[in-house]
BADORO-284603 format. One record per atom (N, C-alpha, C): x, y, z; atom name; residue number from 1. Coordinates in Angstrom, 3 decimals, m for minus. Example, Ala and Ser with C-alpha at 12.3 -4.5 7.8 and 13.67 -1.06 7.14 Angstrom:
! residues 2
<r><east>13.190</east><north>m5.690</north><up>7.800</up><atom>N</atom><nr>1</nr></r>
<r><east>12.300</east><north>m4.500</north><up>7.800</up><atom>CA</atom><nr>1</nr></r>
<r><east>13.200</east><north>m3.300</north><up>7.800</up><atom>C</atom><nr>1</nr></r>
<r><east>12.850</east><north>m2.250</north><up>7.080</up><atom>N</atom><nr>2</nr></r>
<r><east>13.670</east><north>m1.060</north><up>7.140</up><atom>CA</atom><nr>2</nr></r>
<r><east>12.900</east><north>0.030</north><up>7.870</up><atom>C</atom><nr>2</nr></r>
This chain:
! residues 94
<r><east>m29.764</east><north>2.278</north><up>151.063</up><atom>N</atom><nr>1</nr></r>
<r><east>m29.738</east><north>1.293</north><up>152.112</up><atom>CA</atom><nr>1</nr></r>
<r><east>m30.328</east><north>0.000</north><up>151.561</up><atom>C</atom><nr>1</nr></r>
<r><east>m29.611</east><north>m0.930</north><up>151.948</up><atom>N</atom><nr>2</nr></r>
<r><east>m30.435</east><north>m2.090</north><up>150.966</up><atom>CA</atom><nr>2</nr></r>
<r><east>m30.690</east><north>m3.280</north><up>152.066</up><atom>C</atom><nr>2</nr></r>
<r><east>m31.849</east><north>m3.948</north><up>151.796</up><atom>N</atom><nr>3</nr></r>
<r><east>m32.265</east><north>m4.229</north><up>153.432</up><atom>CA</atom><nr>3</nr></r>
<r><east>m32.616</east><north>m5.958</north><up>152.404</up><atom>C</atom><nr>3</nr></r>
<r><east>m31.752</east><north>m7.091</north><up>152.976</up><atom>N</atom><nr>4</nr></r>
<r><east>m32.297</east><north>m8.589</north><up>152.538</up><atom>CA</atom><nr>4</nr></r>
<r><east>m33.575</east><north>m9.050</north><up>152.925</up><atom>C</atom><nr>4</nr></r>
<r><east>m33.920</east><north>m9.785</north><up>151.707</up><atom>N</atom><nr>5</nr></r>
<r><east>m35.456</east><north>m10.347</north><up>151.932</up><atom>CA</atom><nr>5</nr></r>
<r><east>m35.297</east><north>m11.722</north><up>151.739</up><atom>C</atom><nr>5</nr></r>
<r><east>m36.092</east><north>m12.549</north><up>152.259</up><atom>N</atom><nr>6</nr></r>
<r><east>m36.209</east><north>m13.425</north><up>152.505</up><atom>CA</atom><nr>6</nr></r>
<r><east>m36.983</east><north>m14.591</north><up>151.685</up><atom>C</atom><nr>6</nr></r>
<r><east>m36.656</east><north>m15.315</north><up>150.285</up><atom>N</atom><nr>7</nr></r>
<r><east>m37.382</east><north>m15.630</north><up>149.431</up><atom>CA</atom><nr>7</nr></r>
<r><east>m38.245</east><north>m16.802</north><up>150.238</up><atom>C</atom><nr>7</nr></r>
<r><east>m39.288</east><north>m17.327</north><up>149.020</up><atom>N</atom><nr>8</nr></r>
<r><east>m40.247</east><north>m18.351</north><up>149.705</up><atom>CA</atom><nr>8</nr></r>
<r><east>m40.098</east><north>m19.393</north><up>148.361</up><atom>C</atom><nr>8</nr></r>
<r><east>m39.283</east><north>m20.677</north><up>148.288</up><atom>N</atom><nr>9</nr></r>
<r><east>m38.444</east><north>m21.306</north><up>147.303</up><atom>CA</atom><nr>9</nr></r>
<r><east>m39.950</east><north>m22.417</north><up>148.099</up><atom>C</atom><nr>9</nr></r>
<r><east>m40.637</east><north>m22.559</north><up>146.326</up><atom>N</atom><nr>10</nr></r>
<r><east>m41.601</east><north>m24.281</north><up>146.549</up><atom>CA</atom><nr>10</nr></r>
<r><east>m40.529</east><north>m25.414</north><up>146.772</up><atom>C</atom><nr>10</nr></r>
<r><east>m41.389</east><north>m26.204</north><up>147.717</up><atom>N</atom><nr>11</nr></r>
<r><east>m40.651</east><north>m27.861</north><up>148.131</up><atom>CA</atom><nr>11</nr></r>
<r><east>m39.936</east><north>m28.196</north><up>146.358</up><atom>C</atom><nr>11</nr></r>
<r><east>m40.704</east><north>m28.236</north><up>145.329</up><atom>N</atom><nr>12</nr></r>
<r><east>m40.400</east><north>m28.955</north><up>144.226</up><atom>CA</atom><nr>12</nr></r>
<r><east>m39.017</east><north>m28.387</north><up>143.918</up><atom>C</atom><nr>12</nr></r>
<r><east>m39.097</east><north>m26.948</north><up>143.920</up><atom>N</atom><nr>13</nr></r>
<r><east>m37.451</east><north>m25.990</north><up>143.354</up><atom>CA</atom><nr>13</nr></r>
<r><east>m36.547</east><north>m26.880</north><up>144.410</up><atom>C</atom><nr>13</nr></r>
<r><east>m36.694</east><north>m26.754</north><up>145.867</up><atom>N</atom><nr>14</nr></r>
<r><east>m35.718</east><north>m27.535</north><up>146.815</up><atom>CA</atom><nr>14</nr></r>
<r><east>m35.291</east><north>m28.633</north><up>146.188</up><atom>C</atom><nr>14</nr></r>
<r><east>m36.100</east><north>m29.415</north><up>146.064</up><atom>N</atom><nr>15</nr></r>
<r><east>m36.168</east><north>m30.506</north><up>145.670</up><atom>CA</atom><nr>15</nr></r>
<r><east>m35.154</east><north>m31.095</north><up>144.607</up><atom>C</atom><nr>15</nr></r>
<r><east>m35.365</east><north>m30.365</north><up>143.681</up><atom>N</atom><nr>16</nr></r>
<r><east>m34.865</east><north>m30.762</north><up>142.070</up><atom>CA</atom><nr>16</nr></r>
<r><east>m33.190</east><north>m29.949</north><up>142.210</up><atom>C</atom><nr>16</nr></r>
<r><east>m33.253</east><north>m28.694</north><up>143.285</up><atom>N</atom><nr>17</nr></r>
<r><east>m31.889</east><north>m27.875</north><up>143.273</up><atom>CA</atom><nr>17</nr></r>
<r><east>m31.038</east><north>m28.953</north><up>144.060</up><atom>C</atom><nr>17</nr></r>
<r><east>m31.650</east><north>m29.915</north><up>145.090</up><atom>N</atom><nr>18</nr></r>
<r><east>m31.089</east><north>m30.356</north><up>145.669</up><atom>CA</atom><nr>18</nr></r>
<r><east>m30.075</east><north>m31.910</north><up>145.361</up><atom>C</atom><nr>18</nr></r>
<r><east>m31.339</east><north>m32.624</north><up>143.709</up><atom>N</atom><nr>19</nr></r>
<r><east>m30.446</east><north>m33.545</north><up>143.779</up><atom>CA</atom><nr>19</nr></r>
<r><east>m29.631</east><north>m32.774</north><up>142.247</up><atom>C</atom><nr>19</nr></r>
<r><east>m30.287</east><north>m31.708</north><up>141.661</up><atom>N</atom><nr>20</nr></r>
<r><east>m28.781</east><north>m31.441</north><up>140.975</up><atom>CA</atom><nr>20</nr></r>
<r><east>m27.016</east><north>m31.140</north><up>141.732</up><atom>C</atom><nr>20</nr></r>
<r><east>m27.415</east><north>m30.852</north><up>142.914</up><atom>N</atom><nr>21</nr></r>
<r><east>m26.204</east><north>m30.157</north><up>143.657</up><atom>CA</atom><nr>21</nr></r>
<r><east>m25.501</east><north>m31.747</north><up>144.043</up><atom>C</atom><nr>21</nr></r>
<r><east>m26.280</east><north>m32.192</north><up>144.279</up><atom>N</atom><nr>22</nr></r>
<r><east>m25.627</east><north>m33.732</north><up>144.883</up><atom>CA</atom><nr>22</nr></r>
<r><east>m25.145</east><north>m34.974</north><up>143.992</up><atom>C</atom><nr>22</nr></r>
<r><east>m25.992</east><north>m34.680</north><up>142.714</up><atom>N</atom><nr>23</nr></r>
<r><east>m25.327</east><north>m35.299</north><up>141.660</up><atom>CA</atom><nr>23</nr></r>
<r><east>m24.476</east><north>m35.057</north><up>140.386</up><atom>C</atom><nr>23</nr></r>
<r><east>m24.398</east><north>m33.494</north><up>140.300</up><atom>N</atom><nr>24</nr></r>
<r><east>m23.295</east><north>m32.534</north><up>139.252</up><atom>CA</atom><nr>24</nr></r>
<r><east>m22.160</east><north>m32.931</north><up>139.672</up><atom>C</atom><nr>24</nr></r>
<r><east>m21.135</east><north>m32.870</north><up>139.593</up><atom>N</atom><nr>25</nr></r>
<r><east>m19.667</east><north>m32.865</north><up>139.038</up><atom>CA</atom><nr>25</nr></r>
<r><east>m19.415</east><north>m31.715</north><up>139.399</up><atom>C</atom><nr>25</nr></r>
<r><east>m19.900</east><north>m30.147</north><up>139.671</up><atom>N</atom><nr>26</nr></r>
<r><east>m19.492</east><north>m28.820</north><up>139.601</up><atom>CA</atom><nr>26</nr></r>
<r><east>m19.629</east><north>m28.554</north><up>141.053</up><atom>C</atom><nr>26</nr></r>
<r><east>m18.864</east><north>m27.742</north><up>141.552</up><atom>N</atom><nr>27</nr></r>
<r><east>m19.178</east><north>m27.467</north><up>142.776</up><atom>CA</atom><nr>27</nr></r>
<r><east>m20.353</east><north>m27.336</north><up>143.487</up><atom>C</atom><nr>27</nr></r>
<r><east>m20.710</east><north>m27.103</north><up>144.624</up><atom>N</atom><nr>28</nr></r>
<r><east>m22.296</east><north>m26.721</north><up>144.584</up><atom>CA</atom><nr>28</nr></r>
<r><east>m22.560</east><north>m25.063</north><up>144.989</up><atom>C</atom><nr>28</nr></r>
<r><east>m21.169</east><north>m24.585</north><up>145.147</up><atom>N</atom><nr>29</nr></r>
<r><east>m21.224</east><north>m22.869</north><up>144.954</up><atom>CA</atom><nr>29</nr></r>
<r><east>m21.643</east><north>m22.574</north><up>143.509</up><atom>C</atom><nr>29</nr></r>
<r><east>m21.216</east><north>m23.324</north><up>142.639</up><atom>N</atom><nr>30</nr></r>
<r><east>m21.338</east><north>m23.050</north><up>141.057</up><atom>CA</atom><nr>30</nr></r>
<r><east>m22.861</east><north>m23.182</north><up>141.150</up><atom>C</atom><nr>30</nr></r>
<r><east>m23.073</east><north>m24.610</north><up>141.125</up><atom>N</atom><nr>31</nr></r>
<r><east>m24.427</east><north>m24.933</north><up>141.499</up><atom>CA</atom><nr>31</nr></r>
<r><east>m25.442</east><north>m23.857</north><up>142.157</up><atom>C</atom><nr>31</nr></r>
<r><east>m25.509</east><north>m23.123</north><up>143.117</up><atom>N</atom><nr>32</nr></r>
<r><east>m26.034</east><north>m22.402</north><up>143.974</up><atom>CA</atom><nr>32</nr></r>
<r><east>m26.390</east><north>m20.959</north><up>143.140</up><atom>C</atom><nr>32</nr></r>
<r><east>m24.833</east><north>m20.831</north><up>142.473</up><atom>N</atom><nr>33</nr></r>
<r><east>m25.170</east><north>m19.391</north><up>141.543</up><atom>CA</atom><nr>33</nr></r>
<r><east>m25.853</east><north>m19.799</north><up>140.612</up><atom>C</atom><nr>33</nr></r>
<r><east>m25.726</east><north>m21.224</north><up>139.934</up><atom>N</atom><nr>34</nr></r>
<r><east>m26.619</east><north>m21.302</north><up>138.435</up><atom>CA</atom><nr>34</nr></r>
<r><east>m28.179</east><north>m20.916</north><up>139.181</up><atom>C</atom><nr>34</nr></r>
<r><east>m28.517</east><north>m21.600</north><up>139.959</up><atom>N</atom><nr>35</nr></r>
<r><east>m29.870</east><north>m21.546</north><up>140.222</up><atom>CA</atom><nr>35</nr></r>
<r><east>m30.232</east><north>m19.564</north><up>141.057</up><atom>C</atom><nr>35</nr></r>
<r><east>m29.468</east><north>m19.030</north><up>141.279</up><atom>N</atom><nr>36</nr></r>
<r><east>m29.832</east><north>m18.059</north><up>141.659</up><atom>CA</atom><nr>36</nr></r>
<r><east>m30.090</east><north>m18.154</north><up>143.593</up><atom>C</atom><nr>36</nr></r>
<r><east>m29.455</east><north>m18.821</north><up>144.000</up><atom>N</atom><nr>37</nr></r>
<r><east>m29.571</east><north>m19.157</north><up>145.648</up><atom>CA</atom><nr>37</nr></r>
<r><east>m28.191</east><north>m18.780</north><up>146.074</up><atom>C</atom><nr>37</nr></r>
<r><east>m28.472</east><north>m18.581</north><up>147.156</up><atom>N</atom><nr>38</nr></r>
<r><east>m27.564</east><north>m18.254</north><up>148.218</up><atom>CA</atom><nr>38</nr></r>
<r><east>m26.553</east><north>m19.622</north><up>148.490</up><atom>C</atom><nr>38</nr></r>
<r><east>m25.504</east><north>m19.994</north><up>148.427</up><atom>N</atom><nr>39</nr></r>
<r><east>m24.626</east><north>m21.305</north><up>148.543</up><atom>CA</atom><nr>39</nr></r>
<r><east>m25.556</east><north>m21.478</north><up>150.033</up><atom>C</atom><nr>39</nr></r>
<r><east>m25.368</east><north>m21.341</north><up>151.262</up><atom>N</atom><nr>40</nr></r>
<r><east>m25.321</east><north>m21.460</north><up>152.385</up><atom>CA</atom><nr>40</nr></r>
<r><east>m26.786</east><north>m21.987</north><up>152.283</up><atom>C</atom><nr>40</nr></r>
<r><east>m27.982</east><north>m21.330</north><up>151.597</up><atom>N</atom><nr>41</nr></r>
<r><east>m28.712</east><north>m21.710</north><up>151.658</up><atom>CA</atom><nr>41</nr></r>
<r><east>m29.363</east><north>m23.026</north><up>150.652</up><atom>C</atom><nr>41</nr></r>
<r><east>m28.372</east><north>m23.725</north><up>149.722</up><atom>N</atom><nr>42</nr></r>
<r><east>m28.161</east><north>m24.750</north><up>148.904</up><atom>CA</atom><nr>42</nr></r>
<r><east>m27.793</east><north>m25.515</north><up>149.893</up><atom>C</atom><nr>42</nr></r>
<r><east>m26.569</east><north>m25.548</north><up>150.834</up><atom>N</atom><nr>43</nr></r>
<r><east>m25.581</east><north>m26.144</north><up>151.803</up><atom>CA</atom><nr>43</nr></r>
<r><east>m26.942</east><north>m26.552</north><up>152.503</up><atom>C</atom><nr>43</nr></r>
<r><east>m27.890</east><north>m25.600</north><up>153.033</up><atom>N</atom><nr>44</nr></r>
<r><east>m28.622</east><north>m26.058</north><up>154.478</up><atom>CA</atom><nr>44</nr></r>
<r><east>m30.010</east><north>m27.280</north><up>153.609</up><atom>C</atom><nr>44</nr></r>
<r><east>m30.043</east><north>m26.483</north><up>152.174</up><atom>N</atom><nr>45</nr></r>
<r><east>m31.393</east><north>m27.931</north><up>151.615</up><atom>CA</atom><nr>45</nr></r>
<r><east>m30.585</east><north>m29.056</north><up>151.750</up><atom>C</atom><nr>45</nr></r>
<r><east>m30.024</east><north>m29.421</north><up>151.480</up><atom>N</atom><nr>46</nr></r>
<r><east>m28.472</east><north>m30.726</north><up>151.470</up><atom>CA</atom><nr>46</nr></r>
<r><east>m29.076</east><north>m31.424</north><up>152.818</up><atom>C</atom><nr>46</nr></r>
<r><east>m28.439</east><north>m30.736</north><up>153.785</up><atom>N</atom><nr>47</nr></r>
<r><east>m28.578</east><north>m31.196</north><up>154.885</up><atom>CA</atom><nr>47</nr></r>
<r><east>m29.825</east><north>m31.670</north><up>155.200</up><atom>C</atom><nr>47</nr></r>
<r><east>m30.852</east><north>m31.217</north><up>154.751</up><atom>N</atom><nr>48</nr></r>
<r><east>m32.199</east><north>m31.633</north><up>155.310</up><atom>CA</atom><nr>48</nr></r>
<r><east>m32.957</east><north>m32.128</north><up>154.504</up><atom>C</atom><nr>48</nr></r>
<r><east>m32.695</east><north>m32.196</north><up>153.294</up><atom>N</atom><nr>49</nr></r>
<r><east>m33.715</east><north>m33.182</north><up>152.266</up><atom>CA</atom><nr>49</nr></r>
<r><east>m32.687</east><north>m34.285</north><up>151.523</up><atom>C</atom><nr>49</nr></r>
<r><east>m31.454</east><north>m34.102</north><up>151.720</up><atom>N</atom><nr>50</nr></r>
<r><east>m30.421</east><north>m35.593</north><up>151.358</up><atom>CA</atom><nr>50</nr></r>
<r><east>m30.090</east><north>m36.583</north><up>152.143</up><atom>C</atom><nr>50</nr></r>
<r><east>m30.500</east><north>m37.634</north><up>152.227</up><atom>N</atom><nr>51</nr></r>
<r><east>m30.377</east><north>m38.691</north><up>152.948</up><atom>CA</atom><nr>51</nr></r>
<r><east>m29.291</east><north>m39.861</north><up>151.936</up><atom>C</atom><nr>51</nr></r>
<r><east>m27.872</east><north>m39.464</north><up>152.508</up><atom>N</atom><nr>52</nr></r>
<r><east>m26.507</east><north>m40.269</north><up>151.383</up><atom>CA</atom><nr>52</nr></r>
<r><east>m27.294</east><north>m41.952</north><up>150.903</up><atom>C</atom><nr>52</nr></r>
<r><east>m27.076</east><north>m42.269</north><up>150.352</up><atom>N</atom><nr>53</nr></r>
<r><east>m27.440</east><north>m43.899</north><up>149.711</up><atom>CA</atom><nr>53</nr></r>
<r><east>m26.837</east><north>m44.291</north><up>150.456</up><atom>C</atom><nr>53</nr></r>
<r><east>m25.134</east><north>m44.651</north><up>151.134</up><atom>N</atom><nr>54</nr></r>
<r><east>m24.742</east><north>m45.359</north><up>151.957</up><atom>CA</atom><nr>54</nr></r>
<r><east>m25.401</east><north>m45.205</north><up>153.323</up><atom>C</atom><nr>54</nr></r>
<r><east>m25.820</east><north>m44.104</north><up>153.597</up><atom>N</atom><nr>55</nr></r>
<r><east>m26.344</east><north>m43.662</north><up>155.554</up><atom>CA</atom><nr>55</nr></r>
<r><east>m27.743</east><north>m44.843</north><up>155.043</up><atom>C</atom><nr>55</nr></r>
<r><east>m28.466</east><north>m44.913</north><up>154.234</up><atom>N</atom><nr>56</nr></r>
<r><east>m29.640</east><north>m45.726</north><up>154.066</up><atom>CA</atom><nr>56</nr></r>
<r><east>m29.477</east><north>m46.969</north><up>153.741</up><atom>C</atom><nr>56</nr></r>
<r><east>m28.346</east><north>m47.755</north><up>153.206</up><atom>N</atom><nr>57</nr></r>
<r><east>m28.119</east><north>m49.261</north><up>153.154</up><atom>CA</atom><nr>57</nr></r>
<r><east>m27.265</east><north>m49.301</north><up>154.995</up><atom>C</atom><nr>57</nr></r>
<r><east>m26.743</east><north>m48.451</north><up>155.189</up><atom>N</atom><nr>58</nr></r>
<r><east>m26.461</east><north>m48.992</north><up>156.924</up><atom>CA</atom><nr>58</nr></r>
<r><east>m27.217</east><north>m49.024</north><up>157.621</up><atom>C</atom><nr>58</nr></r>
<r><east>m28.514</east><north>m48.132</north><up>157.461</up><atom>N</atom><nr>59</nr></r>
<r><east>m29.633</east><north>m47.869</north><up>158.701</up><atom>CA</atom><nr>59</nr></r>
<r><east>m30.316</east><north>m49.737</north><up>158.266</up><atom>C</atom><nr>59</nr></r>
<r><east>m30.846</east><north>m49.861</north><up>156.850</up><atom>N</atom><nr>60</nr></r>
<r><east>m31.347</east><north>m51.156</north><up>156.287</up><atom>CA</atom><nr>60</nr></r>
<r><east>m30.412</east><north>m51.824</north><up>157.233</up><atom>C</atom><nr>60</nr></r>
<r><east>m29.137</east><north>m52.316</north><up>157.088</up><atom>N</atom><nr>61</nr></r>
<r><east>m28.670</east><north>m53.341</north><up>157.463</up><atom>CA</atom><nr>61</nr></r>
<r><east>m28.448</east><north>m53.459</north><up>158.902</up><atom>C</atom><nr>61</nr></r>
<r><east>m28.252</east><north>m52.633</north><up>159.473</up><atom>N</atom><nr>62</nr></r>
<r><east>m28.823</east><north>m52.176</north><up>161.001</up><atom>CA</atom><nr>62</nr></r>
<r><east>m30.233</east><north>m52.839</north><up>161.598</up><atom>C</atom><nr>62</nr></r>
<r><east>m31.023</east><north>m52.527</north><up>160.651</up><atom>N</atom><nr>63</nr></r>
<r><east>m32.477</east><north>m52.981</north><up>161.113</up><atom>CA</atom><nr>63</nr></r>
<r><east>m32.165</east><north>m54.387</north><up>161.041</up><atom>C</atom><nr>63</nr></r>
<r><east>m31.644</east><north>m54.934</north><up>160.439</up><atom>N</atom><nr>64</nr></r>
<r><east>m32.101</east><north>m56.233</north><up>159.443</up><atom>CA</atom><nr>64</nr></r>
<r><east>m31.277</east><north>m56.972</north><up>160.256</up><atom>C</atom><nr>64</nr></r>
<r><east>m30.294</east><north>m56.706</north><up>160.920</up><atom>N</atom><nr>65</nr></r>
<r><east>m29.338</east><north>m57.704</north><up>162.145</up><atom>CA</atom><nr>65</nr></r>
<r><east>m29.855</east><north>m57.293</north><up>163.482</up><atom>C</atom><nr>65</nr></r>
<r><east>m30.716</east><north>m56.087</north><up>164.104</up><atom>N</atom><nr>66</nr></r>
<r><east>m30.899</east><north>m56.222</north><up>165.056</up><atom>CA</atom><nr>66</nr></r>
<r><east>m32.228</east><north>m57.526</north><up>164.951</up><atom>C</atom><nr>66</nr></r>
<r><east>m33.096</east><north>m57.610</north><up>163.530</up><atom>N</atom><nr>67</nr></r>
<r><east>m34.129</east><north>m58.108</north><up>164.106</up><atom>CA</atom><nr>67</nr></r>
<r><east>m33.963</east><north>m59.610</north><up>163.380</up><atom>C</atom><nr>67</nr></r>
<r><east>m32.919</east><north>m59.910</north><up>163.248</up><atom>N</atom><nr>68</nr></r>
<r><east>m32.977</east><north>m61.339</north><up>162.952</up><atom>CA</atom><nr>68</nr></r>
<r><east>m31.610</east><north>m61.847</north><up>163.672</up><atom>C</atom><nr>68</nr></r>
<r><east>m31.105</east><north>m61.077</north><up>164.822</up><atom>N</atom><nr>69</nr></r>
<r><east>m30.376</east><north>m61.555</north><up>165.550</up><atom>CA</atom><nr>69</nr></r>
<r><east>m30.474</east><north>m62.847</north><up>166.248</up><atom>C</atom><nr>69</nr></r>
<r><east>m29.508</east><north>m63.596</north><up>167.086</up><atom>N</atom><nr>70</nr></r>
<r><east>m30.199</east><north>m64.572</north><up>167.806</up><atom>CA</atom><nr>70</nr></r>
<r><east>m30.001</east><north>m64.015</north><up>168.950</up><atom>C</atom><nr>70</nr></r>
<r><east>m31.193</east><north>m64.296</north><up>169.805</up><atom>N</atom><nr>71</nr></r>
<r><east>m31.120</east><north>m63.912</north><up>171.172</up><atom>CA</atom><nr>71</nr></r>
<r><east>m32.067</east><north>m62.813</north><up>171.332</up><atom>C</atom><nr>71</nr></r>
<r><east>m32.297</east><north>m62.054</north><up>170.196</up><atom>N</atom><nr>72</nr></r>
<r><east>m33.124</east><north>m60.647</north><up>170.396</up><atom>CA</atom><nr>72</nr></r>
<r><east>m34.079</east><north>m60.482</north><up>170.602</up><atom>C</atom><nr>72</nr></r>
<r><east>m34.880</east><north>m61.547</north><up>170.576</up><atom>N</atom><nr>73</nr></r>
<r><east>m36.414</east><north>m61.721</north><up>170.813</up><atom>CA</atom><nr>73</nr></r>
<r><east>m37.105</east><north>m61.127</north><up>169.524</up><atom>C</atom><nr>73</nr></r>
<r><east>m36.681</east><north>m60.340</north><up>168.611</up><atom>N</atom><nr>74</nr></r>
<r><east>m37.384</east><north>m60.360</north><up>167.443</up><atom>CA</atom><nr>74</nr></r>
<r><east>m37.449</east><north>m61.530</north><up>166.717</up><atom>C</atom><nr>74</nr></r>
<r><east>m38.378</east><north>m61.378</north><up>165.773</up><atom>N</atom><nr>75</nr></r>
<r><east>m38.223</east><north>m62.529</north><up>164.699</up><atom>CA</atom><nr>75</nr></r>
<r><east>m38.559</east><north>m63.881</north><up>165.133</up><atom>C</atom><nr>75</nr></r>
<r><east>m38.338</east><north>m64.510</north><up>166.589</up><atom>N</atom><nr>76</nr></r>
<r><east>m38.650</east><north>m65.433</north><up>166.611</up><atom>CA</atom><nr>76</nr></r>
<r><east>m39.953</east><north>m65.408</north><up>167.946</up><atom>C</atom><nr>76</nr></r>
<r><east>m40.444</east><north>m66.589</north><up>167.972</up><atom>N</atom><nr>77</nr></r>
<r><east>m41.509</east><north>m66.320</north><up>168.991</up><atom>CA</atom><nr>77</nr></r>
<r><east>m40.967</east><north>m67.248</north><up>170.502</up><atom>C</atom><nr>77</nr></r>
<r><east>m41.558</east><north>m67.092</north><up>171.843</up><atom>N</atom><nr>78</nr></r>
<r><east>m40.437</east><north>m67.590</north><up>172.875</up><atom>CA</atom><nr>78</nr></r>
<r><east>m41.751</east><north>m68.204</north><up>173.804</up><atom>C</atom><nr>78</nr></r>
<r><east>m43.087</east><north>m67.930</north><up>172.948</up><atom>N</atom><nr>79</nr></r>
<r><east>m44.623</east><north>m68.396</north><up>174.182</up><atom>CA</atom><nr>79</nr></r>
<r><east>m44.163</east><north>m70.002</north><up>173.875</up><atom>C</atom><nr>79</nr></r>
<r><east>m44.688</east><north>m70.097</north><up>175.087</up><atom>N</atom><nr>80</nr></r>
<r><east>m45.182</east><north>m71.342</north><up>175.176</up><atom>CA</atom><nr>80</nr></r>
<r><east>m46.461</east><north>m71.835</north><up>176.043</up><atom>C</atom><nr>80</nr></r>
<r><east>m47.552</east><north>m72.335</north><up>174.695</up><atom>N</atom><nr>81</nr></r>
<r><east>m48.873</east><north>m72.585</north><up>175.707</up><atom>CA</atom><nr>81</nr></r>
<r><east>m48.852</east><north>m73.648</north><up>176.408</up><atom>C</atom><nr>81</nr></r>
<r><east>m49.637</east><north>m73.592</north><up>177.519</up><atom>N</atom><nr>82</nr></r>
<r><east>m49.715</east><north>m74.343</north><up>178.368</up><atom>CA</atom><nr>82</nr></r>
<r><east>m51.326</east><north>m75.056</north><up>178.490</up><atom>C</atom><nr>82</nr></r>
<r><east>m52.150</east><north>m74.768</north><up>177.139</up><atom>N</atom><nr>83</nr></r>
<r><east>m53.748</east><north>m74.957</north><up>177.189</up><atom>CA</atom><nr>83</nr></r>
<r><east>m54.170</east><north>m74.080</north><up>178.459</up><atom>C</atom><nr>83</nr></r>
<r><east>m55.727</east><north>m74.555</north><up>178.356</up><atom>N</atom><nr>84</nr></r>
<r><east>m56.768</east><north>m73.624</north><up>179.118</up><atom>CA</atom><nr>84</nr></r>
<r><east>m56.572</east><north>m74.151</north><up>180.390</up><atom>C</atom><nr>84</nr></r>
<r><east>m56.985</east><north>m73.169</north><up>180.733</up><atom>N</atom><nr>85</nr></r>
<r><east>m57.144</east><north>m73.298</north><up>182.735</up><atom>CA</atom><nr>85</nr></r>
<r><east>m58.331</east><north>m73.034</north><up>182.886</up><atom>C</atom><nr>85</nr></r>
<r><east>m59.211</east><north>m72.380</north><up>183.708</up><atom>N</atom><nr>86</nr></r>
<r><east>m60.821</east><north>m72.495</north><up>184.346</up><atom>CA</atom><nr>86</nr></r>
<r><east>m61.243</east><north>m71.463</north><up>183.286</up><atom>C</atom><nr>86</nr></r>
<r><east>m62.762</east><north>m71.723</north><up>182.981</up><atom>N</atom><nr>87</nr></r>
<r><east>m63.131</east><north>m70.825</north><up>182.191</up><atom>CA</atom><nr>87</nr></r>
<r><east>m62.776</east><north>m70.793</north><up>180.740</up><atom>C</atom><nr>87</nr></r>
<r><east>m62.093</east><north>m71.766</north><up>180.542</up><atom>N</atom><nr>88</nr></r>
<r><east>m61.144</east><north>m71.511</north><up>178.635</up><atom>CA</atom><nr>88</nr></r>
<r><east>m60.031</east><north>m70.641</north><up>178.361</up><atom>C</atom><nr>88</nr></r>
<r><east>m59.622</east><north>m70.149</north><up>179.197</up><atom>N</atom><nr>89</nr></r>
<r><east>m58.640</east><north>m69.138</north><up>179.334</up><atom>CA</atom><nr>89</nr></r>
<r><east>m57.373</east><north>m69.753</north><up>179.133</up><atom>C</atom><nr>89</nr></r>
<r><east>m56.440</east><north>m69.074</north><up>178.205</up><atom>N</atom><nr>90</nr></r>
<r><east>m55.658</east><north>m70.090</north><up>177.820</up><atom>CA</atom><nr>90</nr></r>
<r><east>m54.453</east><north>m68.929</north><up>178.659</up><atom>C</atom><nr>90</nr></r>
<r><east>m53.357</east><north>m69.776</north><up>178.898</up><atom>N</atom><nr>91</nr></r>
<r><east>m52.175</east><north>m69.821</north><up>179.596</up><atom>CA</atom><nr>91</nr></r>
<r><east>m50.788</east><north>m69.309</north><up>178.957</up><atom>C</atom><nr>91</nr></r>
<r><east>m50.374</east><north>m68.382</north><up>178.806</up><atom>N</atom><nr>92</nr></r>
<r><east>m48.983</east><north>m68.099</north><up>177.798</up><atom>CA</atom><nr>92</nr></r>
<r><east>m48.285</east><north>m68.162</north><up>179.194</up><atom>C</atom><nr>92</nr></r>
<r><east>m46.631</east><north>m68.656</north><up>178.793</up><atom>N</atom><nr>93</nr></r>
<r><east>m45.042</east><north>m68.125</north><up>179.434</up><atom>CA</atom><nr>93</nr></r>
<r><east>m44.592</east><north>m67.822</north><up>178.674</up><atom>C</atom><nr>93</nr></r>
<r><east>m44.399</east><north>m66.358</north><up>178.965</up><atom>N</atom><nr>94</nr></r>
<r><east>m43.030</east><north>m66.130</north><up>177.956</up><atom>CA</atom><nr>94</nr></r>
<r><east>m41.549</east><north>m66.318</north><up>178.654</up><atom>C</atom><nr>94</nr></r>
């Protein structure tokens, strides 16, 4: 009877299996057997420790037009003081 166990793979093995699989040329089933892993379980490090270079220059450029949009209220400032009133207390409108 042969009963599966459940290995305990260090962050670093993930790590290093993960950008060989993403940057080889060879499948990543090939990949999966060189290293001695389960494909499915190569497939699921992928998913959760690869973040594509393009998904990260869109999120960048995403950020970078919502906050230098016009109109967005980032980036630029919209107070305007009005000096102190009683006490020294100074006056903002936004």
């Amino acid at each position: 009877m042969s009963q599966s166990t459940m290995r305990k793979y260090p962050a670093e093995f993930k790590e290093r299996a993960v950008k060989l699989a993403v940057e080889s040329d060879q499948p990543i089933a090939q990949t999966a057997r060189d290293l001695g892993v389960n494909e499915n379980t190569l497939h699921t490090w992928i998913g959760k420790y690869h973040t594509p270079p393009d998904l990260v220059v869109n999120v960048k450029s995403l950020i970078m037009q919502r906050l230098f949009s016009h109109g967005s209220g980032y980036g630029t400032s919209s107070k305007h003081h009005t000096g102190t009133g009683k006490g020294g207390v100074s006056h903002f409108h936004y």
